[in-house]
C-alpha positions as CSV (number, residue, x, y, z in Angstrom):
1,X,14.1,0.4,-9.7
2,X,13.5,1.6,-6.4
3,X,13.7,5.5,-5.4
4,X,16.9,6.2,-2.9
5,X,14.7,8.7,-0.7
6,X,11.5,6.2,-0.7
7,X,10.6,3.0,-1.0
8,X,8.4,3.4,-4.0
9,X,9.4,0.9,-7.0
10,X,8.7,1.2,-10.8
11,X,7.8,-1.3,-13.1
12,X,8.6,0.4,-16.9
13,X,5.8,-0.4,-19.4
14,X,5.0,1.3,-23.2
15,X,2.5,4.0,-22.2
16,X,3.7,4.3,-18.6
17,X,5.2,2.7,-15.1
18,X,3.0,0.8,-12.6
19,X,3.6,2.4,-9.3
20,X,4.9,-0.1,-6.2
21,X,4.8,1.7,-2.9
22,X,4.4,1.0,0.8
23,X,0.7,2.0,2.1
24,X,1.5,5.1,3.8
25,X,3.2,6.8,0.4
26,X,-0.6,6.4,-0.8
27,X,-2.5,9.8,-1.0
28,X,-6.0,9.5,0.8
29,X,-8.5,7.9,-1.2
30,X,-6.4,5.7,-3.3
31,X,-7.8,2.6,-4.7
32,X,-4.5,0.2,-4.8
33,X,-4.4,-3.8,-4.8
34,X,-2.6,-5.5,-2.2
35,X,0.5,-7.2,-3.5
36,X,2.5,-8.7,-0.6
37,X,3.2,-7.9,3.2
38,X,6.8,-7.5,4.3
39,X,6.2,-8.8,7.9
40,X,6.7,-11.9,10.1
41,X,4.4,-15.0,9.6
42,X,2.0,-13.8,12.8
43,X,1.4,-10.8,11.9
44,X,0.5,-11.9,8.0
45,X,-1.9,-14.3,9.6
46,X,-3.5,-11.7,11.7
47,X,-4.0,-9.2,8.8
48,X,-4.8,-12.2,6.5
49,X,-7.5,-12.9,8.9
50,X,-9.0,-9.4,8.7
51,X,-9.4,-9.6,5.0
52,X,-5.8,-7.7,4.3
53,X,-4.2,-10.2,1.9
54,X,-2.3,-10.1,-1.5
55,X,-4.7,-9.4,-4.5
56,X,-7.0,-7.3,-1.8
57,X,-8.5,-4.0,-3.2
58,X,-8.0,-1.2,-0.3
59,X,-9.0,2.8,0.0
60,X,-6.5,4.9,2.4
61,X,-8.7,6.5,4.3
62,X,-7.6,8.4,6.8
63,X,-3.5,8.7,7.8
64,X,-2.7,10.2,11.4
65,X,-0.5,13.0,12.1
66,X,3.6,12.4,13.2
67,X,3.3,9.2,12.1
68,X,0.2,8.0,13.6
69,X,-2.2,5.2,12.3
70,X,-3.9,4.7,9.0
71,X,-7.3,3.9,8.5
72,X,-8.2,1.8,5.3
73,X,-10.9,0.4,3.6
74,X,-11.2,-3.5,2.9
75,X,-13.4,-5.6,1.9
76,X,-16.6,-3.2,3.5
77,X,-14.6,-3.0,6.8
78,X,-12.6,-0.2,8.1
79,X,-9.2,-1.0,9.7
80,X,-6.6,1.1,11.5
81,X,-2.7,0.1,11.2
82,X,-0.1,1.3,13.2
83,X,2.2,2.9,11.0
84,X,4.9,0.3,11.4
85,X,2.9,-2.4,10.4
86,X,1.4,0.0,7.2
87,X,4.8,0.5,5.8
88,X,4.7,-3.2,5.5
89,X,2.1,-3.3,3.3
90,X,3.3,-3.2,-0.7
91,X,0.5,-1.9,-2.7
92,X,0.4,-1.6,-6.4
93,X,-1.3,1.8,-8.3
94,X,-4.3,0.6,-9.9
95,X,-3.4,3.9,-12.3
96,X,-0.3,4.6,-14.3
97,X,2.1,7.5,-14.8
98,X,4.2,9.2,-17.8
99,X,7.8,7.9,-17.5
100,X,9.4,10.8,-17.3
101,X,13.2,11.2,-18.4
C-alpha cells in the first residue's frame, strides 16, 4: 500500500513491514538497498555506471536545504543527486517497523 501524502510503500510481514520509500524520505545516515530507479534508460545507465544500481547498499549523507541535492554513500564513493533525480531512487529499509493498526 502506498501512503496518499508520500510515496513510501509497505510490504506487511509477521513481526513487521519492510519500508519502500524514495531516497530523499531516508533520514541521514540510513543504510538502505537499492531496489529500482524510476527514470529514463540514460539516466539509469549513467547512475548504473557510478555504482548506483538495484541491489546497491547506500548511506544518505547529507540532504540540501529547499530541495537541494543529496549526498550518498556507494560503494566507497560519495555522490551528489539532484533532488529530482533522488526521488527516483526506490530504496528498501534494511530495518523493519511495528505495523501499527
Amino acid at each position: 500500500m502506498i501512503s496518499p501524502k508520500s510515496k513510501t510503500a509497505v510490504n506487511s510481514g509477521e513481526e513487521g513491514a519492510t519500508l519502500l520509500k524514495c531516497l530523499t524520505e531516508c533520514d541521514l545516515n540510513d543504510e538502505v538497498t537499492v531496489l529500482k530507479i524510476n527514470s529514463g534508460k540514460n539516466a539509469k545507465r549513467r547512475l548504473a555506471n557510478l555504482g548506483l544500481i538495484p541491489g546497491a547498499v547506500i548511506v544518505k549523507k547529507k540532504a540540501a536545504p529547499w530541495k537541494g541535492p543529496v549526498e550518498i554513500k556507494v560503494k566507497g564513493s560519495c555522490l551528489v543527486l539532484g533532488r529530482g533525480l533522488a526521488e527516483k531512487v526506490i530504496v528498501k529499509c534494511d530495518c523493519t517497523c511495528p505495523i501499527r493498526d
